[in-house]
Every structure is written in C-alpha cells, then in structure tokens.
C-alpha positions as CSV (number, residue, x, y, z in Angstrom):
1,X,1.2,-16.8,-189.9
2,X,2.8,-17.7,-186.4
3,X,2.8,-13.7,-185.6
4,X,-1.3,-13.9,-186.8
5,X,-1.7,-17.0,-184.4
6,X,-0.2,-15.1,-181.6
7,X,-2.6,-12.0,-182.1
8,X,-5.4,-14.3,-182.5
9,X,-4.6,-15.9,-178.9
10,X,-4.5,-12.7,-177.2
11,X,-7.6,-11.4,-178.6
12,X,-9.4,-14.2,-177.7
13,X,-8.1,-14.8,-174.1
14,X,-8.3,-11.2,-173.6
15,X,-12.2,-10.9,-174.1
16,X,-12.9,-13.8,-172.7
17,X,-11.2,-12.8,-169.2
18,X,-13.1,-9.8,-169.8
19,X,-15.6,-9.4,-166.3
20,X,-18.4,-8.2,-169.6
21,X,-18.1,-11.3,-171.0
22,X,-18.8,-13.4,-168.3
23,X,-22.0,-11.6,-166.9
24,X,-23.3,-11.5,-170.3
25,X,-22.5,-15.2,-171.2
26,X,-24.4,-16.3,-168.0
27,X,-27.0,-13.4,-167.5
28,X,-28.2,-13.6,-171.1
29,X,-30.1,-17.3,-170.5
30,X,-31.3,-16.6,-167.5
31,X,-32.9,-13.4,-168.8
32,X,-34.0,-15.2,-171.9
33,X,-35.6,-17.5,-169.2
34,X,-37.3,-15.0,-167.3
35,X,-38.9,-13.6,-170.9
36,X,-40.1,-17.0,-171.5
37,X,-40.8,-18.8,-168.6
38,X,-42.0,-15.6,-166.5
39,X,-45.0,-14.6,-169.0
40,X,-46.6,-18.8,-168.9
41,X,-46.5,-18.0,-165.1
42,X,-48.2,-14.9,-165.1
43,X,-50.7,-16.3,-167.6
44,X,-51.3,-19.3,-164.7
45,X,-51.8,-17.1,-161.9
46,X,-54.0,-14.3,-163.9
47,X,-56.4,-17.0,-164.8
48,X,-59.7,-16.4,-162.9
49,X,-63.4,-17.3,-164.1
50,X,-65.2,-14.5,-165.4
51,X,-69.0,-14.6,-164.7
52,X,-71.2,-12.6,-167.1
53,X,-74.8,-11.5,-166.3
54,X,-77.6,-11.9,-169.1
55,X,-80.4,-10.1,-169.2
56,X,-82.2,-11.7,-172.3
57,X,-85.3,-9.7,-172.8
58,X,-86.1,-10.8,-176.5
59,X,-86.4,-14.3,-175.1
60,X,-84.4,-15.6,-178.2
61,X,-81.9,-16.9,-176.1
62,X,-83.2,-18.1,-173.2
63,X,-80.9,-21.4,-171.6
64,X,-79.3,-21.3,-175.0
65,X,-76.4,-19.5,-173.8
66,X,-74.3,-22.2,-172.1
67,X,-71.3,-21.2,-169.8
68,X,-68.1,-22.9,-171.4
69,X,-64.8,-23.7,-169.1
70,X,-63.9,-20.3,-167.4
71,X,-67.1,-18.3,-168.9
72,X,-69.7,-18.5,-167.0
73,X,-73.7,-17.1,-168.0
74,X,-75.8,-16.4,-165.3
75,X,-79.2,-15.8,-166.5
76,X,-81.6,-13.3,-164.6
77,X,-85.3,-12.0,-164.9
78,X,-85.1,-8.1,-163.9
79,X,-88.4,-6.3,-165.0
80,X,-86.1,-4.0,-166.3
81,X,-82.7,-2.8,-167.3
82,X,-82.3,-0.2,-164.5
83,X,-82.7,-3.1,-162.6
84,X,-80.5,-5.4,-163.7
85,X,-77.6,-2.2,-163.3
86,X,-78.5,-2.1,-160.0
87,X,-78.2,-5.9,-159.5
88,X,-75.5,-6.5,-161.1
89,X,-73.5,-3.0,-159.0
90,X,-74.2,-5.0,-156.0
91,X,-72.1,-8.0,-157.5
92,X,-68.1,-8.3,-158.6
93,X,-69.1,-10.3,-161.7
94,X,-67.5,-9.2,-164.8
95,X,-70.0,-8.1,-167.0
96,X,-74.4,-7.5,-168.0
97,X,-75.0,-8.1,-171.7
98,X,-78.2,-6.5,-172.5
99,X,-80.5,-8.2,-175.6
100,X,-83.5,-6.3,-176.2
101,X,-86.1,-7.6,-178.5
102,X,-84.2,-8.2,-181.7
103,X,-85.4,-8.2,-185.6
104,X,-83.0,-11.8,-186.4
105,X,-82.4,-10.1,-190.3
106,X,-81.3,-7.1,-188.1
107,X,-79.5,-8.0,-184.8
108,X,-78.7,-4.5,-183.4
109,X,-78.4,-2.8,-179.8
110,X,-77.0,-5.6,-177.9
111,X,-74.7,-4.2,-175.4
112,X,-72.3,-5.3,-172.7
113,X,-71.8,-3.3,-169.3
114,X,-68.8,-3.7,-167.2
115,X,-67.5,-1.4,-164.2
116,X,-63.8,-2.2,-166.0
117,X,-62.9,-2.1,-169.2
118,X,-64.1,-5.2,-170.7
119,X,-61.1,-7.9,-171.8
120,X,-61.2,-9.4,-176.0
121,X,-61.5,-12.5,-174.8
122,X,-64.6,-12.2,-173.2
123,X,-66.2,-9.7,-175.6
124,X,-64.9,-12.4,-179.1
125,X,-66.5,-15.6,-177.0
126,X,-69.8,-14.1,-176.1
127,X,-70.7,-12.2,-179.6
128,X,-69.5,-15.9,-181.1
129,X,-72.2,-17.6,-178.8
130,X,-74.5,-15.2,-179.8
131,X,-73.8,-15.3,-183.8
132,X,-73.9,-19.0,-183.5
133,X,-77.7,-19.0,-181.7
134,X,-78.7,-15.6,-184.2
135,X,-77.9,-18.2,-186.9
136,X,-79.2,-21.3,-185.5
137,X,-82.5,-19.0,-185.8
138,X,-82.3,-18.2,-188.9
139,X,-82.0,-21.4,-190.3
140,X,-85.0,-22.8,-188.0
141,X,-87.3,-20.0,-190.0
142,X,-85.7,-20.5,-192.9
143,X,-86.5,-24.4,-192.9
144,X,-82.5,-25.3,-193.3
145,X,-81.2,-28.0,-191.4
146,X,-77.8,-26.8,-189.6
147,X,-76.6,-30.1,-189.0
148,X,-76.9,-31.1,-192.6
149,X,-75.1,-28.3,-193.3
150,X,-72.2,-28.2,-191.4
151,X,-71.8,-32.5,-192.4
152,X,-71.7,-30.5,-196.2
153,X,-68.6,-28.4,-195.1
154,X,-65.0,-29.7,-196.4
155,X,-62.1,-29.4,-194.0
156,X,-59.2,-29.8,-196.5
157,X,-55.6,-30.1,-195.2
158,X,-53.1,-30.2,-198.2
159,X,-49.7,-32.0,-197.4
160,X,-46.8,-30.5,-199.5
161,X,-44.2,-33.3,-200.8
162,X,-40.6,-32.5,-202.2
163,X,-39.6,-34.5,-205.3
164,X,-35.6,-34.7,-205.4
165,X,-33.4,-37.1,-207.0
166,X,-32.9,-38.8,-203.2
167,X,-37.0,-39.2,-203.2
168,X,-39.9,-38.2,-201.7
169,X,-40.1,-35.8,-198.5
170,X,-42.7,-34.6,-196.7
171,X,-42.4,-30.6,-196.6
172,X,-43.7,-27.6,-194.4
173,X,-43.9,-24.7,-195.5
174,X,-43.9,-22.7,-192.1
175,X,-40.9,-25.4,-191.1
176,X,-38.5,-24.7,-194.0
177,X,-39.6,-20.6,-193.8
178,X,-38.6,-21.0,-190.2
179,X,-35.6,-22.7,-190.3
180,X,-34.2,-20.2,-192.6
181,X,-35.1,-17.1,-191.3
182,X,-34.0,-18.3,-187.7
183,X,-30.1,-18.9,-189.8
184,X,-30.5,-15.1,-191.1
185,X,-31.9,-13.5,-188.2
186,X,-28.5,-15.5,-186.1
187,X,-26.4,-13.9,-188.7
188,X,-27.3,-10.4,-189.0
189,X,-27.1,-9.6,-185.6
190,X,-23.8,-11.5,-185.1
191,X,-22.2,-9.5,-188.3
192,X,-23.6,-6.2,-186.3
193,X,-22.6,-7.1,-182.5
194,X,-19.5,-8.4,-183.3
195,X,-18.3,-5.9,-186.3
196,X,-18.9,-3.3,-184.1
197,X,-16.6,-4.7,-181.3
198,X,-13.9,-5.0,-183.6
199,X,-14.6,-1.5,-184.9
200,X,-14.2,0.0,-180.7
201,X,-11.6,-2.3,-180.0
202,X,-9.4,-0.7,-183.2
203,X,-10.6,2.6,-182.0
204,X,-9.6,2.0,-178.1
205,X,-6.0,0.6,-179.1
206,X,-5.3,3.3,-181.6
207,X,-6.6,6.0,-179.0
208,X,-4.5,4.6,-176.2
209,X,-1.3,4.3,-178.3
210,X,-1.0,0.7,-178.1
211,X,-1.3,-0.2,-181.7
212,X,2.0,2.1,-181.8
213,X,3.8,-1.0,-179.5
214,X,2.7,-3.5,-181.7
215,X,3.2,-2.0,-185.5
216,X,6.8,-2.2,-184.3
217,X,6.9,-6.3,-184.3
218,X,3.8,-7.2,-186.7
219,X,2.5,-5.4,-190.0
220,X,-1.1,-4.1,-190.0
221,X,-2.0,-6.9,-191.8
222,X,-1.5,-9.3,-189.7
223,X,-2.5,-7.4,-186.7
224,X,-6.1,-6.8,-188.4
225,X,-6.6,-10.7,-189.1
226,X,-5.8,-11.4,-185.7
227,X,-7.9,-8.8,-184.1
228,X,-11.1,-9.9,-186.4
229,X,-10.4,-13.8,-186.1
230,X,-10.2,-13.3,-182.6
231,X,-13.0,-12.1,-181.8
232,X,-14.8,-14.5,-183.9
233,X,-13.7,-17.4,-181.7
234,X,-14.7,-15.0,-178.9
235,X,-18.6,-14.9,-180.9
236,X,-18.6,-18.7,-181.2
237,X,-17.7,-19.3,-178.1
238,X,-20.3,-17.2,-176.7
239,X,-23.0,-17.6,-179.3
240,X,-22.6,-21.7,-178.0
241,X,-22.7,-21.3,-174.4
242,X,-25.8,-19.1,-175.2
243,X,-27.6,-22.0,-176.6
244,X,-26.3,-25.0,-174.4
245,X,-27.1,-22.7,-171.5
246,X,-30.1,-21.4,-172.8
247,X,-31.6,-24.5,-173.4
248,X,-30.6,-26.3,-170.0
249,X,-31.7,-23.4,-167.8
250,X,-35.4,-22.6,-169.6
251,X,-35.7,-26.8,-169.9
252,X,-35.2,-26.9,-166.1
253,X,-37.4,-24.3,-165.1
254,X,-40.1,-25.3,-166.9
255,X,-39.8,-28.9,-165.7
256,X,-39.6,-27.7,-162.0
257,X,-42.7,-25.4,-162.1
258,X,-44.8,-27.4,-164.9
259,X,-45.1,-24.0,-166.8
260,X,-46.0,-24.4,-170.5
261,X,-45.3,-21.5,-173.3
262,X,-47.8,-18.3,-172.9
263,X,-50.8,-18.4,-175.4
264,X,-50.4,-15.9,-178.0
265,X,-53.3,-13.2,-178.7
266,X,-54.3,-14.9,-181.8
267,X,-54.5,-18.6,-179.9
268,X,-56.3,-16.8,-177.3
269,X,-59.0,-15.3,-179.6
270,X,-59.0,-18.5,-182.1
271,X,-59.7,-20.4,-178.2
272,X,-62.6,-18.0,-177.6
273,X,-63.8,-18.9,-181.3
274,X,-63.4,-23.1,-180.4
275,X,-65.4,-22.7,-177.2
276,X,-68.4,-20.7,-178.9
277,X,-68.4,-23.2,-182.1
278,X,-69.5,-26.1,-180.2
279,X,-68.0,-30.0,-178.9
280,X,-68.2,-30.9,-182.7
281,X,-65.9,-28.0,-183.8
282,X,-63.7,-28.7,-181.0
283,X,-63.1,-32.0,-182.3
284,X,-62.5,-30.9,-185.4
285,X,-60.1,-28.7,-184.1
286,X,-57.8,-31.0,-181.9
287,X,-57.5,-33.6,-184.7
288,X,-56.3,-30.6,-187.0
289,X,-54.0,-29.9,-184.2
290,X,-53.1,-33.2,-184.3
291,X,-52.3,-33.6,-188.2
292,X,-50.6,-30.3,-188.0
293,X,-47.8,-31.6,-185.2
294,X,-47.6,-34.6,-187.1
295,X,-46.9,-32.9,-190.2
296,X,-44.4,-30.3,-189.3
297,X,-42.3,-33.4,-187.0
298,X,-42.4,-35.3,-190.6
299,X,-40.9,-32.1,-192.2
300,X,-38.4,-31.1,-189.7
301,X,-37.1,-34.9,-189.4
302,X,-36.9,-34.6,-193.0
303,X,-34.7,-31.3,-193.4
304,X,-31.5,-31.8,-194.4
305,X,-29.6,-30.7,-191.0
306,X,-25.9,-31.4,-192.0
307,X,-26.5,-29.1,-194.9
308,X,-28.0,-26.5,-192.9
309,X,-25.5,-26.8,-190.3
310,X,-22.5,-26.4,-193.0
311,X,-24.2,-23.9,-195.0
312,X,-25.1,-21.7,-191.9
313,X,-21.5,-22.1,-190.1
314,X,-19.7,-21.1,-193.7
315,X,-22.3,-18.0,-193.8
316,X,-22.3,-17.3,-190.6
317,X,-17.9,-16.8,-190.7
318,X,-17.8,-15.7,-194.4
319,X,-20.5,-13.1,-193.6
320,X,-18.8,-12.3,-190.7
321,X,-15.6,-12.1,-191.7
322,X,-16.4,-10.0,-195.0
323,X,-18.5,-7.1,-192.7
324,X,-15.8,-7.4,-189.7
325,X,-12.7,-6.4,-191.7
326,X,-14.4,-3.2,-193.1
327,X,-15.6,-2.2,-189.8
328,X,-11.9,-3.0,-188.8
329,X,-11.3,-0.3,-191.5
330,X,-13.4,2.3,-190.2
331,X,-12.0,1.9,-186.3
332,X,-8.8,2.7,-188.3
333,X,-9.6,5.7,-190.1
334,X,-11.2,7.8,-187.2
335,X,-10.0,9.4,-183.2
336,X,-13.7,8.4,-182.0
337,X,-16.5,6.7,-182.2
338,X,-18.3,9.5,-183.2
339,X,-17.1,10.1,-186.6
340,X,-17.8,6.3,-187.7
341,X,-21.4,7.5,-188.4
342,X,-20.4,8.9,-191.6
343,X,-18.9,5.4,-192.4
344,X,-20.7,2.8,-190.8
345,X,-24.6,3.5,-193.2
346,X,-23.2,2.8,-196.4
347,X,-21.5,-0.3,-195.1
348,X,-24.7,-1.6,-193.4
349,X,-27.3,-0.7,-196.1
350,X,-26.7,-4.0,-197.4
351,X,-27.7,-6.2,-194.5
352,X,-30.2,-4.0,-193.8
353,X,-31.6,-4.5,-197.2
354,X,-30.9,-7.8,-197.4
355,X,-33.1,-8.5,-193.9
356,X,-36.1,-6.7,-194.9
357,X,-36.0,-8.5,-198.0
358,X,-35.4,-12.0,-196.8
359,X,-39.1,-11.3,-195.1
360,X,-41.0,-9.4,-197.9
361,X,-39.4,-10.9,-201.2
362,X,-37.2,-13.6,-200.4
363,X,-39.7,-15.9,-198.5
364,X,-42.7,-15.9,-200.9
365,X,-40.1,-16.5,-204.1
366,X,-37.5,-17.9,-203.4
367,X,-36.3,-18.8,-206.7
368,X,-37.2,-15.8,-207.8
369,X,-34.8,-13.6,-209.7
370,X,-34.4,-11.1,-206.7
371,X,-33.8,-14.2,-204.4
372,X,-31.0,-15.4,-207.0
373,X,-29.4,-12.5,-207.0
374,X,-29.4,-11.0,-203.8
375,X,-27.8,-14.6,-203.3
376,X,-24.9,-14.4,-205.1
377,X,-24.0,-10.8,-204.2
378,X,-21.1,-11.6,-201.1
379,X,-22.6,-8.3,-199.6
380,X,-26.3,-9.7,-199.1
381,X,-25.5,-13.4,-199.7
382,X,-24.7,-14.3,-196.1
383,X,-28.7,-13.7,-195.0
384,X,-30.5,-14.2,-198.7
385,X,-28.7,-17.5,-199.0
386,X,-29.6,-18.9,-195.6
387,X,-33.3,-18.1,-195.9
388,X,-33.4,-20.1,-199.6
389,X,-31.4,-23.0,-198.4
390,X,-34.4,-24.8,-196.4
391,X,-36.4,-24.4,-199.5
392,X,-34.1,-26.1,-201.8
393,X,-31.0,-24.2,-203.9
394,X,-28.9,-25.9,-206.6
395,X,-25.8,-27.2,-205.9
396,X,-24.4,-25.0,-208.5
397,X,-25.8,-21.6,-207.1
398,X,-24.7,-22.4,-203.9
399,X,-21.0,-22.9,-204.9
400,X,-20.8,-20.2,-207.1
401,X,-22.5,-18.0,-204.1
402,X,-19.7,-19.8,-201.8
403,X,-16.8,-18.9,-204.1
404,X,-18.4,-15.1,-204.3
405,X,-18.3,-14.8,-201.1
406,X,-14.7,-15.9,-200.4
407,X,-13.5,-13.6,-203.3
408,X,-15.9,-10.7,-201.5
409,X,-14.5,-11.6,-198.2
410,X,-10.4,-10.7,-200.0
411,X,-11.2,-8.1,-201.8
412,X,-13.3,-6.6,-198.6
413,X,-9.6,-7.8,-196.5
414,X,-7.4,-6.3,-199.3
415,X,-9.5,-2.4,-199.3
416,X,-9.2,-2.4,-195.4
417,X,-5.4,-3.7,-195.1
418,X,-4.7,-0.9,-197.5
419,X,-7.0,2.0,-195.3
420,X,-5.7,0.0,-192.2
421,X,-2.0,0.4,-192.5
422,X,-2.2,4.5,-193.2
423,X,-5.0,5.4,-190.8
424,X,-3.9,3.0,-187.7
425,X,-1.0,6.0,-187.2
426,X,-2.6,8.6,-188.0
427,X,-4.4,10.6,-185.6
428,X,-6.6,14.4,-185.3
429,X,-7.7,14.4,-188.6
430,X,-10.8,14.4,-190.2
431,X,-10.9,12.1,-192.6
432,X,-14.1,11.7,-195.8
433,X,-14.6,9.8,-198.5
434,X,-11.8,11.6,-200.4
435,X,-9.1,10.8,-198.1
436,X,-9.7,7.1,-197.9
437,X,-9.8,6.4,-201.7
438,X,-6.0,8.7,-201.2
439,X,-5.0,5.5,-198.7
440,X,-6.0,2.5,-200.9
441,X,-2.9,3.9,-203.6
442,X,-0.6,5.2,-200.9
443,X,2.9,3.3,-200.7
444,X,3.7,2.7,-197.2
C-alpha cells in the first residue's frame, strides 16, 4: 500500500508541475468566458433599429401597422411600386413590404424587398403584425368580437408536485432533466479525457523504458493503481479549479461590463411573436415568465443536493476508475498509439451507448425497464444512473447499482493487472484479441 501511495504522489505532482496543466487549468475559464460573455457583447453592439418601408396599396392596413421597440413602419403614398423601389434605393432603411389589393379569405403576393438579405427577425415580426390585422378583419366581417374571444382563451400552467415519504415537493421537470444530464455529460467526458491520459502516459513510460526501472522495486499492480489514482486526483483537482475559476472570472466580467447571457434564436423569434401580439399578450407573457422562475427556484431549492453530490462523486470515481484501468490495459499491450484503435471501440461502445440513450430513452422513462437496466450494468451505470437520480431512484436500486459497480470496477482492475503485468515488457509485437485472452492465464 505504502509502495501504491508513493506512485500515486508522483503521478500526481508530476502532472501537476506539468507547464500543460497549468495553461489549461487557467486558459480553460477564460476561454469559457470569452464564449459566454463575448457573444452578449456582440449581441449589445449589433443592435441597431431597422426601419421598414410600407407601401400598403390595398388600404387594409393603413396606420394599423404600429412600429414596436427597434421596428419601425414608415408608411408612404407612391403612385406606384416602381416608385416606391426608386424611393426606397435612395434610402439605407432596411426593407419595402409591398401589399397589393388582397382577397382577406386569400392573403397572397405580399412581398418584402431588401438590398441585403433580409434578417428572421424582421421577416417573423412583420408577417405576425400582418396575420394579427388579416385576422382582426376577418372577424370584423365575420361579426366576431376578438376581444371576447381572446377573454375565452385558457392559459393553463400545471405545477408538478412529488409525493415521498419526507412530503410534498414542488418539481420541474426541465430542472430535474437538467440536473441529471449536466452529472452525465461531467462524467462521460471525464472517463474519456482522463482514460486516455492514462492510456499515453502507459504508452510513453513503456516506450521510453522507464517502466523497466520501476518493475524492479513495485509489481505491475501496484504501479497501475498508482498511475490511474493519480491522475484522478490530477482530474479533480483540475475539474475544481475549472469551476471556482470559471465561475469567479465569467461573474466578474459580466458585473464589470453589465452584459447579460445572449438571446437564443428561439427567444429571439418567440420576442418577434410578443411584440406583434400586442401589450395584452405581453403581459401575459412576463407574468408566465414570472411563474416559470418562481417555479423552477421552488424545484431546484427542493432537489436533494447532498444526494446528488454523493451520488455524482461515487459515479464520477467508480466510472472513472472502472474505464481508466482498461485503458491502462490497452497502453500496456501496444508500442504506439496507433494500434490502440483496434482496442479502444469496443471499450467505449458502452459510454457511447449509454450517452445517446440517457437523451433519447432514458430522460422520457426513466423508470422504464431500459432506464433500470442500463442502470445497473457497471459499464453504462456511471451516466444512466446520474440522469435517473434527479427524478427519483429507490434506495434499493441505487445500492445494488453501487455494489455493481464496485464489483465491475475489480473485475475490470483484475483483467487489466493480468494483460498489464505481460504486456508492460513486452515490446514489437502485434498483439489481437487472441493474444490478450493468452495474458489473462499466463503465470508470471
């Protein structure tokens, strides 16, 4: 154990020293900063009013279209649509939207010229203001009152409640779904960054003759525990300072330049939509906006964070541990990192199965009986697991996935020892399939 400890230290304060690790461990937040922060500013400085000319010549919508925030409509009374091209040449406005005389049962030939390409933004808010006045039409001819209506629409918002032996909790759907594929997503791509730097650094040591030095006072063992302990301290360390870091540098840039997050494309277009539906909608909207923050803080204060915490720190190792000594195996059995191909897609069709179904199956059942399973198996367990947890898994599935995964994580340890201790010495030759199974009965 003392001879492990020793290994463990060396691997550790080796990569750490390492100039790599210290230009990734503070570039990394800044450049998550940059993809954060630098997108909100762009979005700040891009903004600009866009002026759009009409030329209404059905007369259906004359002062009806309104300019809203940065839209504005700029009516105009050419004698004819060559003319209004010509006018609006002469002008850097963004766009002419042409209405001839329209049939309102069939609204056709309405067209927008720009000298550009014309942006989805403007082209979704001005065919809503023009659905919403086509409509307002109809109804006027049709002897409907439209306010009437829209007092007859229902706005329902259903709030999701847990029932558990502790009580009631408020619950969220997107929260809990969140919260466990964030655990999953952390996980997969630690098992795969870090495997693979145990799998280069076996291949460096064994290429440079250094493993020779130290099989002389340790056995392969306890050389292979060290290495992939090691450098598991070396991925929490770093995977922390990511996240401290992370969060003080993008907190203070923010604050200092009073940037907020980037609206995404379907915000942008679901914006356009507010603007054309009117101050009523708009109300509407912002006290659904309202019941919707309030909502998912009641759910995320209402997750079970020591759980998750546990859960995700036992998968995050066992998973970890279970991939790293296998890949450990592989940077054994071959010269180069070349001929790990052969070796390293059976060993990662697992986690690669196991992410694509954590988003397809695994989220929309997850009690289902692929969930269950996939959960139990120590080879897919490590990401399945963490996605159910938010949702809810009995006590007694999640031990017996726990004690799975610990008997995975030997019997994963006891193959790769065996492959390990033949192929750390032996050097140009091709090894397959064949050859390994030789190694696990080999007396050494």
């Amino acid at each position: 154990m003392h001879k492990i400890w020793l290994i463990i230290q060396r691997e550790y304060l080796t990569r750490v020293r390492k100039k790599s690790f210290i230009i990734m461990t503070f570039l990394t937040p800044l450049l998550l900063a940059a993809f954060m922060v630098i997108p909100a500013w762009l979005a700040t400085i891009s903004d600009s009013e866009d002026v759009v000319m009409v030329l209404d010549e059905s007369g259906l919508f004359a002062d009806k279209l309104e300019s809203k925030e940065d839209l504005k409509i700029i009516p105009i009374a050419a004698g004819s649509l060559e003319q209004a091209k010509t006018a609006y040449q002469e002008t850097d406005y963004t766009a002419l939207l042409h209405i001839p005389k329209l049939d309102l049962d069939n609204p056709e030939g309405i067209r927008l010229y720009s000298k550009k390409n014309t942006s989805l933004q403007v082209k979704f808010r001005l065919e809503n203001m023009l659905e919403k006045e086509i409509e307002s039409q109809r109804f006027m001819a049709s002897g409907i009152d439209r306010e009437m209506l829209n007092k007859m629409k229902a706005n329902v918002t259903m709030t999701t409640v847990n029932l558990s032996e502790s009580g009631e909790r408020d619950s969220n759907v997107w929260v809990t779904s969140g919260a466990g594929i964030i655990g999953a997503v952390i996980i997969y791509f630690f098992i795969f960054l870090y495997g693979v730097q145990i799998m280069r650094g076996v291949i460096e040591e064994k290429t440079n003759r250094i493993v020779e030095v130290m099989i002389s006072s340790v056995k392969p063992f306890q050389l292979m525990m060290g290495k992939i302990v090691g450098i598991a301290g070396v991925g929490l360390t770093q995977f922390l300072l990511w996240v401290v870091l992370s969060t003080i540098v993008v907190g203070g840039v923010q604050a200092a330049f009073d940037i907020k997050p980037a609206p995404t494309p379907i915000e942008q277009m679901q914006a356009g939509r507010d603007l054309a539906t009117g101050e009523e909608s708009a109300q509407t909207q912002e006290e659904s906006q309202a019941n919707m923050l309030s909502e998912v803080s009641s759910a995320i204060s209402n997750l079970n964070f020591p759980l998750l915490l546990g859960c995700f720190l036992f998968y995050f190792l066992g998973g970890y541990l279970l991939y790293g000594s296998l890949f450990g195996a592989i940077g054994a059995a071959v010269d180069n990192e070349t001929d790990t191909q052969q070796f390293m897609f059976p060993i990662t069709i697992p986690l690669i199965i196991s992410f694509i179904m954590s988003y397809t199956v695994v989220i929309q059942n997850p009690d289902g009986p692929v969930a269950f399973w996939m959960s139990i198996i120590p080879f897919t367990s490590p990401i399945v697991m963490m996605v159910r947890i938010p949702f809810g898994v009995p006590a007694s599935e999640l031990l017996l996935s726990m004690g799975l995964l610990i008997l995975g994580f030997i019997f994963t340890t006891w193959i790769a020892s065996r492959i390990y201790r033949v192929g750390i010495l032996m050097y140009g030759k091709k090894i397959n399939y064949k050859e390994l199974s030789k190694w696990l009965f080999y007396r050494v």
